[in-house]
N, C-alpha and C positions, 0 to 999 in steps of 0.2 A: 314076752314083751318087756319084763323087767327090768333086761341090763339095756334094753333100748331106752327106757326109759332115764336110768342112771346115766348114760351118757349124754342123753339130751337136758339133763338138768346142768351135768357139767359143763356143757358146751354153751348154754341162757347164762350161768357163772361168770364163767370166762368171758364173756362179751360182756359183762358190765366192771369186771376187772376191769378190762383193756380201757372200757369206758371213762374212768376214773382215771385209770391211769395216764390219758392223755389230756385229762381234765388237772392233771395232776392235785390229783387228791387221795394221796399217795398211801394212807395210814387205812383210809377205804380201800384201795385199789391191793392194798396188802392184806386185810383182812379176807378179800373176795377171792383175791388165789389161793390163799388157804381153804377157804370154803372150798372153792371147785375142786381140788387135787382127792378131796375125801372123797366128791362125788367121781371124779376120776378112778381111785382106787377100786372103791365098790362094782365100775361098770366094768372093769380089766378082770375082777375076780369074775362073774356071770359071762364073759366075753367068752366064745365058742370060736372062732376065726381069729386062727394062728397070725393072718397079716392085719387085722384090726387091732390084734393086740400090740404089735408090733407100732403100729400108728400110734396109739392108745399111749405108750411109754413113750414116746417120743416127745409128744406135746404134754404129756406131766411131768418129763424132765427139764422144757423151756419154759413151763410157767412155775417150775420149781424154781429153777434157779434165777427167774425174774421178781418171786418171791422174797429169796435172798437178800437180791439186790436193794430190793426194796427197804428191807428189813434193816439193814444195814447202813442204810442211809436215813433210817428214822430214829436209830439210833444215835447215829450223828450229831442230827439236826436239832435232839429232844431238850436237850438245856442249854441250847444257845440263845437264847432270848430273855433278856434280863427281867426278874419281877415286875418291872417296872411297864412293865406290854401287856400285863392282865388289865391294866387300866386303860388302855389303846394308843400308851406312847412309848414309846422307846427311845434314850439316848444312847448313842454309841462311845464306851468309853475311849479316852484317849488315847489309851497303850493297844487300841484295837483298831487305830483307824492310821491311817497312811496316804499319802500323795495320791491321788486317782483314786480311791472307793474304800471300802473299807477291806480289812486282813482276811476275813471270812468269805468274802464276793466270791471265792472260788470253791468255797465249802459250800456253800446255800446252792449251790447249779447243781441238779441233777444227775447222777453217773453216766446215766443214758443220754441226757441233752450231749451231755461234754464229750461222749462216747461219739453222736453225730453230728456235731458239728466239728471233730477229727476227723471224724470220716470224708464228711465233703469239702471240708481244706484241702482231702487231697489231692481234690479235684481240681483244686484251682492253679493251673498252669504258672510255676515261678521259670521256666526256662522259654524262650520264644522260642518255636518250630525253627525259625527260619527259613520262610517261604514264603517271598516277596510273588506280588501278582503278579512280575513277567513267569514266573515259573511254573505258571497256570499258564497255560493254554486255549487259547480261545475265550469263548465264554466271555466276552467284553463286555454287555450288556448284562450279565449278574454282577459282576466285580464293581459294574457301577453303583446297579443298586445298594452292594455291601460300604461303599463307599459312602455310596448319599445318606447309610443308614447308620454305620458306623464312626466313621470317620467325620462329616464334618461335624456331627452335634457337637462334640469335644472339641475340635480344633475353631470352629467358627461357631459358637454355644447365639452369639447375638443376630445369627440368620432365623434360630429355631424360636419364635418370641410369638405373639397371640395367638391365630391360627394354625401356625406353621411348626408340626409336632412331626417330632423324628417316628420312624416306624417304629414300632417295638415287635414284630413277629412277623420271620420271614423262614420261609420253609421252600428249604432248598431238594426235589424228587429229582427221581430221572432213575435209572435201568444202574445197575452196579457197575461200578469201577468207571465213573464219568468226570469224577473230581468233585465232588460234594465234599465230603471231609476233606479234599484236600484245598478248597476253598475257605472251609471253616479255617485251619491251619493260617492259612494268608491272613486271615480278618488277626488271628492271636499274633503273628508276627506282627503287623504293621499299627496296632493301638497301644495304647501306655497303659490302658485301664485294665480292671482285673477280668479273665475271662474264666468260667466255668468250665473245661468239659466231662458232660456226665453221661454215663452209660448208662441201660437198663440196671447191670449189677451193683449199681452206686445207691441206688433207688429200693430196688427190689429186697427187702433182707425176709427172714424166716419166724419172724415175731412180730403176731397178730397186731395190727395201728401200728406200726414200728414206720411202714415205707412213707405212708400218709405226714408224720411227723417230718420226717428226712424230706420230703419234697416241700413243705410248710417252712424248714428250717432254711434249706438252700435258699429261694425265695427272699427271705428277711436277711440272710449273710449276702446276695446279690444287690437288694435296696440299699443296705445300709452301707457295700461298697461305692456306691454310687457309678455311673457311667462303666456298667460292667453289659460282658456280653456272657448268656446261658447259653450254651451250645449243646443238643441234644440230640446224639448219635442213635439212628434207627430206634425213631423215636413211635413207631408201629408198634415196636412191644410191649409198650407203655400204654397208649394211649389208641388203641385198637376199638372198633365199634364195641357199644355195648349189647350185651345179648343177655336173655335169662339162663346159658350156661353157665357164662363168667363164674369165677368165684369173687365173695364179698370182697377179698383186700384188694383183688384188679380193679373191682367198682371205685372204690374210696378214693384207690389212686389217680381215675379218671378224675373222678369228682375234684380233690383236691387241687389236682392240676388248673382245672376249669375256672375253682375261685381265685387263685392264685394269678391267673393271666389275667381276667379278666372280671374279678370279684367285687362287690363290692364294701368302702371301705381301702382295698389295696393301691395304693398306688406308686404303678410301672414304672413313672419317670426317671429317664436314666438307665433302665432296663432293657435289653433286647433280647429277647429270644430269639438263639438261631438252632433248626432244626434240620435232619434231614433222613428220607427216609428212599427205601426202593419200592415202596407196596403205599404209595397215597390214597390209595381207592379203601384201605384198609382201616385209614384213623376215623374215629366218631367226629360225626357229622359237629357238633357242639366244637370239638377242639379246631379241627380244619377253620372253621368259623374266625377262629381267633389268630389267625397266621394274615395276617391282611396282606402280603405279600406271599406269592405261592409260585415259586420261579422254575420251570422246565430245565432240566441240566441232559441238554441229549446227550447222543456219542458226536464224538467230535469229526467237524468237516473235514474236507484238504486241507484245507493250510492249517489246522489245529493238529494235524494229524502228523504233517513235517515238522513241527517244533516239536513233535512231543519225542521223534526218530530221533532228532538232534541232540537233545536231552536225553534222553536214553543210551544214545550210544556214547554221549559224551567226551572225552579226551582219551578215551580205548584206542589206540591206532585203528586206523580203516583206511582206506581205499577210496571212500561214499564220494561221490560230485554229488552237486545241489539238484544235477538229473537223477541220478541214483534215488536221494529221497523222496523227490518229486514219485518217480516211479513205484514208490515200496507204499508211499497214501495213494495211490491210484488204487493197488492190490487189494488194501486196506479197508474199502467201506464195508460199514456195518462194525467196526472194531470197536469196542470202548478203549479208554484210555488206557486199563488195566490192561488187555488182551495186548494192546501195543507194549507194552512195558515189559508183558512175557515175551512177546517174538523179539525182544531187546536182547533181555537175557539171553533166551535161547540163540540169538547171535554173535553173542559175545564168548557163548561157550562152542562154537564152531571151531576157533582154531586150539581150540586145548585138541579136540576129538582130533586135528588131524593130525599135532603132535601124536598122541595115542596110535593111533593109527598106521601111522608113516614107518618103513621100511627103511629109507633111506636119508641120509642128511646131509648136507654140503655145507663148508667153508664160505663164509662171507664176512665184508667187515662194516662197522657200523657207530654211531656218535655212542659212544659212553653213559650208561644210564646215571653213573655221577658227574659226568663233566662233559658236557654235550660236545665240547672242542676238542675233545680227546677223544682219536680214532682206533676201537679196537675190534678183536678179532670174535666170531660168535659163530654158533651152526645152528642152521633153522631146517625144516624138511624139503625136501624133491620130491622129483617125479625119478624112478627107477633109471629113467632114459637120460638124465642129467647128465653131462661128460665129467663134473665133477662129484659125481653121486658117490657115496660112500654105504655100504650098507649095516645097516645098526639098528637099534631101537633104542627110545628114549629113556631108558635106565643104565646106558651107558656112556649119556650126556653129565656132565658136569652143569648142575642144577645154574649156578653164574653163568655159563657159555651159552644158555639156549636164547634161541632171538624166534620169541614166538612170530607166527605169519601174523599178516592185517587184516581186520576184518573188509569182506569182500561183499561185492551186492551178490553172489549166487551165493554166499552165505547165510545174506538177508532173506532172499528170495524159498531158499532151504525152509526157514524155519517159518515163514508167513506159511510157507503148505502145511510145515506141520502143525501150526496153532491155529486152531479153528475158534472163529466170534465165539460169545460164550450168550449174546444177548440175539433172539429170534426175531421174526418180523410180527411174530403173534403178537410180542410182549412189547414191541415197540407200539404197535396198533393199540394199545392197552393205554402205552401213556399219552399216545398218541389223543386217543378218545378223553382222555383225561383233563388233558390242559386246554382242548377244547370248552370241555362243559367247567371249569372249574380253575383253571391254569394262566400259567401266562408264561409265552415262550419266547428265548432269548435269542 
């Protein structure tokens, strides 16, 4: 029971390390890594199991070298404060201070602060998506909400005055591949303001109190941009029920989140969270709580279903009448948006196959890919029984000369059999059940 014991001292250590250290009280929090690593070593030497050891070194080399860090920055920090602060005042000399704060302001910040607040800078979108809501499809009745929620406060700030408070938390569900993220995207193109988006791995790092801080710091870099939106992609694996399996820094990360939304002390103004997730049934009851708008994103109807063919197939040559696509969303129910965007692809790669494919090639002539006025000569594929059929394969086409075929509806029609829904009737019954008890559907 010995090296149990040793490990369990280092492990009580180590949590009042982290403890300090996010307290920062940094010259403690460096003292107490030290401590632990000794009691670390000791329980690595009595350690019997080859992959406890293995664990064992891992986390004495991340509180080593947090250690370090530490250490390094107390050395820094140790005679920058002029005699004159053992009295409890400090004046800042002249040759030390400059326009906006003083020379040092970037010295006195933490490695680690300045370490995550790099980090989730990087998150913050400097290029817009561009993707305007017509390029959404359907879904009129969320794009509103995004509107009433993001867009007017900024642009009409004197509608939102005594009672009338913009939402700050809307959590955008529904079955994969329906356009959630691709709705987030829309909100990032069409506002001025700064938009967050952050993943679980933006959040999640491998040192102990580490995520806790990073979700604490986003938070305050989001307030102090003012009129910003948080955008939190599959946001279930953040913020998933809690349970006594969990482990501690899942908990923390709940927890943090929790006071941050809706803590108190914090205040959101200005702030939107936008979320979204495929498993709602998943998040803790507390967080769900704080999304006061909770919007159903199905699969998309008929007519959401021909705008998304149309976009999809794009300025690709085809063949398609507006019957053509009518007929290919009839085929279509049950599809998400995503499943349609594959039987896109897959019919746009039809007439390569039948170049590949074709035996034979004929003479034809055709507008000029650089001068559409200019008439020139090209060879595209036959049928064998062509009167001007030529027999050949496409390796003894001159790459210029080939005039691929159009895409055709039994092209379309090809690839709809072969791309099968990816989303069940179970799993709709699921969210279905959902936004009943919980939801609200668009």
């Amino acid at each position: 029971m010995g090296d149990v014991n040793f490990l369990q001292k280092a492990i009580q250590i180590v949590q009042q390390a982290t403890e300090q250290d996010n307290a920062k009280n940094y010259a403690e929090a460096h003292r107490l890594y030290i401590l632990s690593l000794d009691w670390f070593t000791t329980a690595l030497k009595y350690e019997k199991s080859e992959r406890s050891k293995a664990t064992i070194k891992a986390k004495t080399m991340e509180y080593l070298q947090r250690a370090e860090q530490l250490k390094e920055y107390l050395e820094k920090t140790k005679n920058k404060k002029p005699v004159a602060a053992m009295n409890g005042t400090s004046k800042p000399s002249a040759n030390n201070t400059k326009k906006g704060g003083s020379a040092d302001d970037d010295e006195d910040v933490d490695p680690e602060d300045k370490k995550r607040n790099d980090s989730l800078s990087s998150s913050i979108l400097t290029e817009k998506p561009n993707v305007k809501w017509d390029d959404v499809a359907g879904l009129h009745q969320a794009k509103e909400y995004l509107k009433e929620a993001v867009i007017f406060p900024i642009k009409f700030p004197q509608m939102f005055t005594g009672k009338r408070k913009p939402w700050k938390g809307i959590l955008l569900y529904g079955p994969p591949g329906t356009g959630k993220s691709y709705l987030a995207k829309a909100v990032a193109t069409e506002i001025s303001s700064t938009f967050f988006s952050i993943s679980p791995s933006d959040i999640v790092t491998k040192w102990l109190g580490d995520s806790e801080k990073l979700v604490k710091q986003l938070f305050e870099m989001a307030r102090a941009a003012n009129n910003s939106v948080i955008f939190v992609d599959e946001i279930d694996s953040l913020c998933s029920s809690r349970n006594d399996q969990e482990s501690e820094s899942s908990r923390r990360i709940k927890t943090e989140f929790l006071i941050q939304l809706d803590g108190v002390g914090n205040d959101s103004d200005g702030v939107l969270i936008l979320a979204a997730t495929n498993i709602p049934w998943g998040l803790d009851l507390a967080i769900r709580r704080r999304f006061e708008k909770r919007i159903y994103i199905p699969l998309p109807d008929p007519h959401a279903r021909i705008k998304m063919f149309q976009i999809h197939i794009g300025n690709t040559p085809n063949t398609l009448t507006p019957q053509d696509f009518k007929r290919m969303a009839e085929m279509t129910e049950g599809y998400s948006g995503a499943d349609i965007q594959i039987v896109c692809k897959d019919a746009i790669m039809q007439p390569i196959r039948t170049v590949q494919t074709a035996t034979h090639f004929k003479n034809i002539r055709g507008p000029s890919r650089e001068d559409p006025n200019v008439i020139v000569e090209y060879i595209t594929p036959c049928s064998p029984g062509d009167r001007d059929a030529m027999e050949m394969t496409w390796m003894e086409i001159d790459g210029s000369k080939l005039k691929e075929p159009e895409i055709t509806i039994n092209d379309c029609v090809k690839s709809i059999r072969t791309v099968k829904p990816s989303v069940s009737s179970k799993d709709l019954d699921k969210y279905i059940e959902f936004t009943r008890d919980y939801g609200q559907e668009v």
